[in-house]
C-alpha positions as CSV (number, residue, x, y, z in Angstrom):
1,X,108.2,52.2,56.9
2,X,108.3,49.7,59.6
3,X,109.8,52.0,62.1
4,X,107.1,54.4,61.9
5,X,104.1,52.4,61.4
6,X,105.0,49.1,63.1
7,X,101.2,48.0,63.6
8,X,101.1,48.1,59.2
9,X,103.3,45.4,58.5
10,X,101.9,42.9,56.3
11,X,99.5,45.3,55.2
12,X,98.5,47.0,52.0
13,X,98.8,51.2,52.7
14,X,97.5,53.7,49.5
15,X,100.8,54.7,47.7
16,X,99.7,58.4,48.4
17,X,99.4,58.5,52.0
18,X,103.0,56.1,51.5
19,X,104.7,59.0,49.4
20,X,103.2,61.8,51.2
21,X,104.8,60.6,54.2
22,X,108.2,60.1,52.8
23,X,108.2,63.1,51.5
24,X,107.5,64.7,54.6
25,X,109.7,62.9,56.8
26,X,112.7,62.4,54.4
27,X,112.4,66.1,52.3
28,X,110.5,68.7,53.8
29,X,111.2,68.4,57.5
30,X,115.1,67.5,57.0
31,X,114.9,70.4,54.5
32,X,113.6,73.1,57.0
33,X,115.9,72.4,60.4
34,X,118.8,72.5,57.9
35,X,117.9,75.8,56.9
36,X,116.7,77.0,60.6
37,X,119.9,75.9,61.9
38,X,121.6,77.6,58.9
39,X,119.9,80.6,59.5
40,X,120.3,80.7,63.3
41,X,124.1,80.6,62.9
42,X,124.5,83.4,60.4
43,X,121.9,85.5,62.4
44,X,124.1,85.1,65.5
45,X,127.6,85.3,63.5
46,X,126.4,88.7,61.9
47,X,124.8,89.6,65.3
48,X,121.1,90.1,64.4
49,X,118.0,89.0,62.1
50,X,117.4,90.9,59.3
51,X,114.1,91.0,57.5
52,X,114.7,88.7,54.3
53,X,116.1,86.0,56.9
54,X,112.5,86.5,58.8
55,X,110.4,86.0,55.6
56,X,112.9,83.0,54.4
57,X,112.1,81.2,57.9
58,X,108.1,82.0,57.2
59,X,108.0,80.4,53.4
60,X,110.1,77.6,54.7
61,X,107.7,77.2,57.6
62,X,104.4,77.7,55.1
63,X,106.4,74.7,53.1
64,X,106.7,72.1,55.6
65,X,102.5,72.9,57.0
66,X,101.4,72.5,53.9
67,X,103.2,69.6,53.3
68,X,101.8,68.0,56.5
69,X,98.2,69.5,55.6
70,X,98.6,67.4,52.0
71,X,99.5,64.4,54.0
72,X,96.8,64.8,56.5
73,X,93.7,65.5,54.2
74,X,94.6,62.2,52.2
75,X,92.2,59.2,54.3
76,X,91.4,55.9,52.3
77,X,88.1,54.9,52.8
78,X,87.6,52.0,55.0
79,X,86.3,50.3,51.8
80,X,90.0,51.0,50.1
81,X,91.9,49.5,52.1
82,X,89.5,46.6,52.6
83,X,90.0,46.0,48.9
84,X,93.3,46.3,49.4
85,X,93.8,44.1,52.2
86,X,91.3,41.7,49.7
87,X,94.0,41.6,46.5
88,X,96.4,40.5,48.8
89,X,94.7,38.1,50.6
90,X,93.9,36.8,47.1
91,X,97.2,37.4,45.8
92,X,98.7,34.6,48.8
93,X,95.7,32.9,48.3
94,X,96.8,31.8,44.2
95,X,100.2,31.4,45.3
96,X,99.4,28.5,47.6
97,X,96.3,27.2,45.1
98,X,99.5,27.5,42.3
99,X,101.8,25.3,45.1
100,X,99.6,22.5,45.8
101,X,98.4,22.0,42.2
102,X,102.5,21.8,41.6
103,X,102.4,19.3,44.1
104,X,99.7,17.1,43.0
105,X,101.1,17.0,40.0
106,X,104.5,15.9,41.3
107,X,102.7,13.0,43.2
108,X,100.8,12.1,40.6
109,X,104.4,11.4,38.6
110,X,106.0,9.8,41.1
111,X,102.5,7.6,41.7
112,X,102.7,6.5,37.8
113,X,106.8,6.0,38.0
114,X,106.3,4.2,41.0
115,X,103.4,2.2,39.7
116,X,105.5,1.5,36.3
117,X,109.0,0.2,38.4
118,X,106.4,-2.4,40.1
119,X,105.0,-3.6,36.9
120,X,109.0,-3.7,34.8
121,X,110.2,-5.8,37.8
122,X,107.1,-8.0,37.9
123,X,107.9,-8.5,34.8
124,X,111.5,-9.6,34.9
125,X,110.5,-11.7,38.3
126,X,108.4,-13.7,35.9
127,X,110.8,-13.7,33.1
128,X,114.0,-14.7,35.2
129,X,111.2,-17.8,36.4
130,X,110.6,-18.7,33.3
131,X,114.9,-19.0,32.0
132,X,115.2,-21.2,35.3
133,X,112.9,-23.8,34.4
């Protein structure tokens, strides 16, 4: 999808405009130059174009414009995709609110472990003092 719609990267896009388009550029339109191509070749091998391979090449044609009319007509509102960009603003948002509270926490381990190392060895300072005298 990045090869088509570079400037939408990192963006939220409404899954029906996403699979109208996918279907149109991955289905219908491979579907139809196959078949015109198909069509072309067998018109020239038996040396003209009858009438059932003239309405075959109109159907397939209606296909693929309405196809492309059904991807058209579908527009998100500026307010969709607004809320979309929103959720995942939100979305990165808890991620990193998730990562620091993870963090704090850590700290505040190592802060008491660190805290109860200094107290265990003042303690054995004094005690090793008090076996010398």
């Amino acid at each position: 999808m990045r090869f088509f719609m570079p400037n939408q990267a990192g963006k939220a896009i409404n899954s029906s405009i996403k699979g109208y388009l996918i279907q149109f550029l991955f289905e219908d339109l491979p579907q139809i130059i196959i078949l015109i191509i198909f069509l072309i070749k067998q018109a020239i091998k038996n040396g003209d174009l009858k009438w059932n391979i003239i309405i075959t090449l109109l159907t397939s044609s209606f296909a693929v414009i309405t196809s492309f009319y059904k991807f058209m007509s579908i527009r998100p509102t500026y307010l969709q995709q607004e809320h979309f960009d929103e959720l995942s603003d939100k979305k990165i948002l808890s991620k990193e609110d998730a990562a620091l509270k993870d963090l704090s926490q850590e700290y505040n381990q190592i802060e008491t472990f660190t805290n109860l190392l200094k107290k265990t060895e003042t303690v054995l300072n004094v005690n090793e003092s008090a076996m010398l005298l």
